[in-house]
N, C-alpha and C positions, 0 to 999 in steps of 0.2 A: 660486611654484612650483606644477605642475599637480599633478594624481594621477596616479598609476601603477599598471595594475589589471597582477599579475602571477601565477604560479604561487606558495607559500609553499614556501621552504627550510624542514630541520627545524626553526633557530632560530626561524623565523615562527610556529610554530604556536600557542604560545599566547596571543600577540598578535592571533591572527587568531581563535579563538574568542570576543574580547572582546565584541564587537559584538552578538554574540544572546543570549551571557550577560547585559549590559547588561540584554535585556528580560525577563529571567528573572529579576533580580532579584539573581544572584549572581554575585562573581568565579571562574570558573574554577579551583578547587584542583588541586595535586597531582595527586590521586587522578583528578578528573576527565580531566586532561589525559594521563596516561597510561594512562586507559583507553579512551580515542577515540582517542590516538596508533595503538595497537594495531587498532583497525577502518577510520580513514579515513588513507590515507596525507597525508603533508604535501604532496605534490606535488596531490593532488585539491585542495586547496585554494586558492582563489584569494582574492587581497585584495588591497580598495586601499587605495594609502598616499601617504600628503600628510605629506612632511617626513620620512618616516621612520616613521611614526606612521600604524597600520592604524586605516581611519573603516569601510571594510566588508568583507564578505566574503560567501563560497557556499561548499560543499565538494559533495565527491560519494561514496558509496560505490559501490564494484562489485559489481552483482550479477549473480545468478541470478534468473530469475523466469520463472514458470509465464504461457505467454502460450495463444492458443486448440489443443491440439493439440501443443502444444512446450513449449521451453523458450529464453529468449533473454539474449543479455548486456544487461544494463540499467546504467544511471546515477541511483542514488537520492538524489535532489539533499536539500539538508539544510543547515542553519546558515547560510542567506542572511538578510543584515541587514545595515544603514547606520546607525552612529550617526544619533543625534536633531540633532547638530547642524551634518551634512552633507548633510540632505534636500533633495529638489529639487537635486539638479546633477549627472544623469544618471547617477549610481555605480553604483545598482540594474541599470540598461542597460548598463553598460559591463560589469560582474561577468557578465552574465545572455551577453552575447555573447562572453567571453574563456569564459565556461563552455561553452558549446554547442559552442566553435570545438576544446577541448580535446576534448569527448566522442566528436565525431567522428575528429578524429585516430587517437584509440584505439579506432575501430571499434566503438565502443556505439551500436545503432541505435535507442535507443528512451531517453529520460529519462521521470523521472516522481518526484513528489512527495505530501505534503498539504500543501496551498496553507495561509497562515498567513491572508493574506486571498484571500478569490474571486473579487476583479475586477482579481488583480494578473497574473497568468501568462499568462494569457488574450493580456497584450499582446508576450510571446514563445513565441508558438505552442503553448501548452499549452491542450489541451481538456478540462472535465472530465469522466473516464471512470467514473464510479462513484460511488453515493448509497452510504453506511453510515448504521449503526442503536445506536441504545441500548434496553435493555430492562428494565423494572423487573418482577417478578413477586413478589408475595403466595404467600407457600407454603401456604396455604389453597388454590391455586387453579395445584397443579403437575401434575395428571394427566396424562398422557397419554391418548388419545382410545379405546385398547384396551390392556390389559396384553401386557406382550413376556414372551418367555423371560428369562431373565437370561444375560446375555452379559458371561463373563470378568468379571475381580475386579482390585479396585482397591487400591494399596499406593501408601504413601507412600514419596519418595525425597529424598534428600540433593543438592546440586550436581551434585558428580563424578557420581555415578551414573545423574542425569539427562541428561547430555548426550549420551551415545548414541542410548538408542531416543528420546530427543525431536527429535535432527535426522534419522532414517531416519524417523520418523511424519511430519513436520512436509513432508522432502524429495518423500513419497510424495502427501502431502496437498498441495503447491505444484504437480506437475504435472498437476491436476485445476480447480487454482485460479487462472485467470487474473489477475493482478496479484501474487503473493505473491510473495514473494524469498525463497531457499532460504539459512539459516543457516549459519555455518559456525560449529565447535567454540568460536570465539574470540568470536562474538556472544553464542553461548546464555551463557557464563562471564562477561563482561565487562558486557551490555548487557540481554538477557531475563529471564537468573536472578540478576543482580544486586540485590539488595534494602536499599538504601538509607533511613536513616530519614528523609530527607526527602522519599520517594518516597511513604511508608505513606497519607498521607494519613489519621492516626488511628488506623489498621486495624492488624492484628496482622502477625506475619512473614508472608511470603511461604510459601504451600503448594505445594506440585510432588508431582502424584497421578498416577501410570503407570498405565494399566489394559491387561491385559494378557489374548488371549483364547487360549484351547490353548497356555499361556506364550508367545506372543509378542506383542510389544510393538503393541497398535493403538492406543490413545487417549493424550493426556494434558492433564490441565490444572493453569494456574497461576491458583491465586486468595489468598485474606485473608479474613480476618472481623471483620467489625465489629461487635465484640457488645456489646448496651445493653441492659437491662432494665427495664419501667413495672411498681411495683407485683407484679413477680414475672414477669414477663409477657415474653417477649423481644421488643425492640423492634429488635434489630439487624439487620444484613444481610451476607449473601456477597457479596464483590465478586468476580465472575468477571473477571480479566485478559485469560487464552486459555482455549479448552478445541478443541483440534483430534481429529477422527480419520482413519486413514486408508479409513474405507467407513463408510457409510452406519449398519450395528450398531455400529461400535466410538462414531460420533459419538451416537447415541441413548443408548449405555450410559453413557458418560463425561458430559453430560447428564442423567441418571435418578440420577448420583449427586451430579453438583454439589444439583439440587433437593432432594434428599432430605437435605442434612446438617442437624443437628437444632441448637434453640438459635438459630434464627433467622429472623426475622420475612419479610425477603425475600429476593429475588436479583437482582444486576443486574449486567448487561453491555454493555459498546460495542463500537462497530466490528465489527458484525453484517452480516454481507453479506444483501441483499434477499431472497434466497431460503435464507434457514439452516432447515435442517430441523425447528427448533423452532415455525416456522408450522404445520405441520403433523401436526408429533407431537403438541401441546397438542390436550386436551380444549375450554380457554379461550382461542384465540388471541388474544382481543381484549384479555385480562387481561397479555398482553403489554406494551402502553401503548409500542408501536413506537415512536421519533422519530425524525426523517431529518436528517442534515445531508448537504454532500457530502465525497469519497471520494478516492480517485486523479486526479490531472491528469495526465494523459499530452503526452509530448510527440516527436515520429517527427523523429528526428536525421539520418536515412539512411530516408527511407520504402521504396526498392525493400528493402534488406536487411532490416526491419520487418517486412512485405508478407511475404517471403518464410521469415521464423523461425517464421509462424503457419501452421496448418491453414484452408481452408476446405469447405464443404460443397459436394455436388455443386449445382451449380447453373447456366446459361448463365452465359459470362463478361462483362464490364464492364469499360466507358472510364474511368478515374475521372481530373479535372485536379486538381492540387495545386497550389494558388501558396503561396507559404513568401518573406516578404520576409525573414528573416534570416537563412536558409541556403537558399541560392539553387542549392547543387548538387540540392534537390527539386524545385523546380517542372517541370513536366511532364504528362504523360500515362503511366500505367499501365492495360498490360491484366491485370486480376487474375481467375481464373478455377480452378475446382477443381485444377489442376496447376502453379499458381503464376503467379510476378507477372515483367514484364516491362515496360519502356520500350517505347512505341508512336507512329508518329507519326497513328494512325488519331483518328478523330473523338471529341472528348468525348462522353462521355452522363452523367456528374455531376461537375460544377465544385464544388470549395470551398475553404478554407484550412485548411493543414497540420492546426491546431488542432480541426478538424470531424472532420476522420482521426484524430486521438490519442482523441477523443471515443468513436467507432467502434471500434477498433480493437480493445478488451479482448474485447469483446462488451457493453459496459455502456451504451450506446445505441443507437439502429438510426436508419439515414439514413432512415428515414419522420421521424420522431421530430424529427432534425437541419433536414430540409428544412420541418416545418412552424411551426418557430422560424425562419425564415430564413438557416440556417447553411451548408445544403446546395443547389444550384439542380440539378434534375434536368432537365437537357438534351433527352434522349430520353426519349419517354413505354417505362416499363414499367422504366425503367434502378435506379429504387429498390428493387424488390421484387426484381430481379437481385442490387443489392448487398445489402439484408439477407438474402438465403439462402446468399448465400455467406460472408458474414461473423456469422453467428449462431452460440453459441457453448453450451457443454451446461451451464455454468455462470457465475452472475453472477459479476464480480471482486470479488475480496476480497482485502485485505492486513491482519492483525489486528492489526498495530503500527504505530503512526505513528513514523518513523524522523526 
């Protein structure tokens, strides 16, 4: 009997989280299973099954997400995996094209992920759109580079009472943030402010800090402390989780105080977008000790609807060709230019595949960039420095959770 890649009924569902559980190490509880019931529905779920018996699966959440200028319906793909002892027999491919074939129906023009490995997506039109950062800091060495005033005061909150101003910061902070997906009530509860002990990693409970300036809500962050002492000495560290704001003071302040909490040797953070404001607020940026891995993989479901959920800058307009072998309503010619994007049957001036355009798209590449990897072929001389001015973007993308 063949396999059968299908949508999951409710009863599928927690037979269909088996498969990435598997690599996780654990079976799916309870607890688990009904709290991802509650954020991805069963029907996003796809899995294949031989005999009855799910070997893989994908799912997708529905989002929100801050794109260059806007805001767009996105597909945040998630809990793709093939049993161990189903590899090799195209499942991956079949899941990945029953996925794409569903996102479209439902008029989400844009998927996007973190890739688990980076030379897997790549071979279904996903490009990746964005490098992130870890950062380890010595609190010997937190200055900032001039003292600031002191901006609004910091309180500690409970669950329930964080879920408000944290998804109005978080909502306000995601359309400034290309890639971020905007939380709803049921995530922050369920999935951000849930504090699991097998989540601690060591560390102590989960802290949720509001900082709030003329009593309203601008910053917050979620961190832990890992406290150890040598000989008296503190040897441990703050793990920063999130720390968002929604402007520039509120993000400096809610930063000035992660560093400054006492009793701990360092601070460390991931999933740091390229340009977070703490390059520049440090006195030491190099004490930093940046690392890059990569970020977002984007993937343009419906490129003209894409195209068109974004802002571009003023700039002369561009031919751009898309060839897309597995969703084939893209390929084409777009004229995309400061007033938006249209089907053309005029002349290309830059050729390349879907996956070069997801690359582009956040703003978290520029087709100079694209075409001198050989990803992009610039047709018309001058056509590259057309498309990066139209599509440059006021901020690197950043998504602070991997979903």
């Amino acid at each position: 009997m063949g396999i059968e890649v299908r949508a999951c009924r409710l009863e599928d569902f927690p037979a269909a989280a088996s498969p990435i559980s598997h690599y996780f190490g654990r079976t799916p509880g309870p607890e688990f299973l009904e709290r991802f019931g509650r954020l991805l529905p069963p029907d996003r779920m796809h899995a294949a099954f031989e005999d009855g018996v799910v070997v893989g699966s994908g799912g997708v959440f529905p989002f929100e997400i801050g794109v260059p200028g806007g805001m767009a319906r996105a597909a945040g793909v998630t809990m793709v995996a093939v049993m161990p002892t189903h590899r090799r027999r195209g499942i991956f491919g079949n899941l990945m094209r029953a996925q794409l074939t569903d996102i479209h129906e439902r008029e989400e023009p844009i998927a996007y992920l973190w890739a688990s490995e980076d030379s897997l997506y790549g071979r279904y039109g996903y490009g990746i759109a964005s490098v992130s950062g870890g950062v380890e800091l010595k609190r010997d060495r937190i200055d900032y580079y001039r003292d600031f005033e002191d901006d609004g005061a910091v309180r500690l909150v409970g669950v329930e009472e964080a879920v408000e101003p944290f998804s109005a910061i978080q909502r306000r902070a995601a359309a400034r943030h290309p890639g971020m997906f905007v939380r709803t009530p049921e995530w922050w509860r369920d999935r951000r402010l849930a504090d699991p002990e097998w989540g601690r990693e060591g560390g102590g409970e989960m802290v949720r800090a509001l900082l709030e300036i003329d009593g309203r809500p601008a910053a917050y962050a979620l961190y832990r402390l890992h406290f150890s002492a040598e000989r008296g000495i503190p040897a441990g560290f703050t793990s920063v989780i999130e720390a968002v704001g929604d402007s520039p003071e509120a993000t400096r302040a809610i930063w000035r105080y992660l560093l400054d909490i006492d009793w701990m040797d360092r601070v460390r953070a991931h999933l740091l977008p390229l340009d977070h404001e703490l390059f520049l607020l440090l006195r030491d940026p190099r004490r930093l000790r940046f690392n890059l891995r990569d970020g977002l993989w984007v993937r343009l479901v419906d490129v003209e609807a894409a195209l068109d959920a974004r802002a571009f800058k003023p700039a002369a307009p561009v031919v751009i060709e898309v060839r897309d072998e597995l969703c084939a309503w893209n390929d084409g010619r777009y004229l995309v230019g400061p007033e938006g994007v249209e089907r053309t049957d005029g002349k290309a001036e830059l050729s390349m595949p879907v996956a070069s355009l997801g690359s582009a798209y956040l703003g978290g590449f520029t087709f100079g960039e694209l075409a001198r990897a050989g990803r992009v072929e610039e047709v018309t001389d001058g056509a590259l420095d057309r498309a990066d001015s139209l599509f440059r973007a006021d901020r690197y993308p950043w998504c602070p959770e991997i979903f």
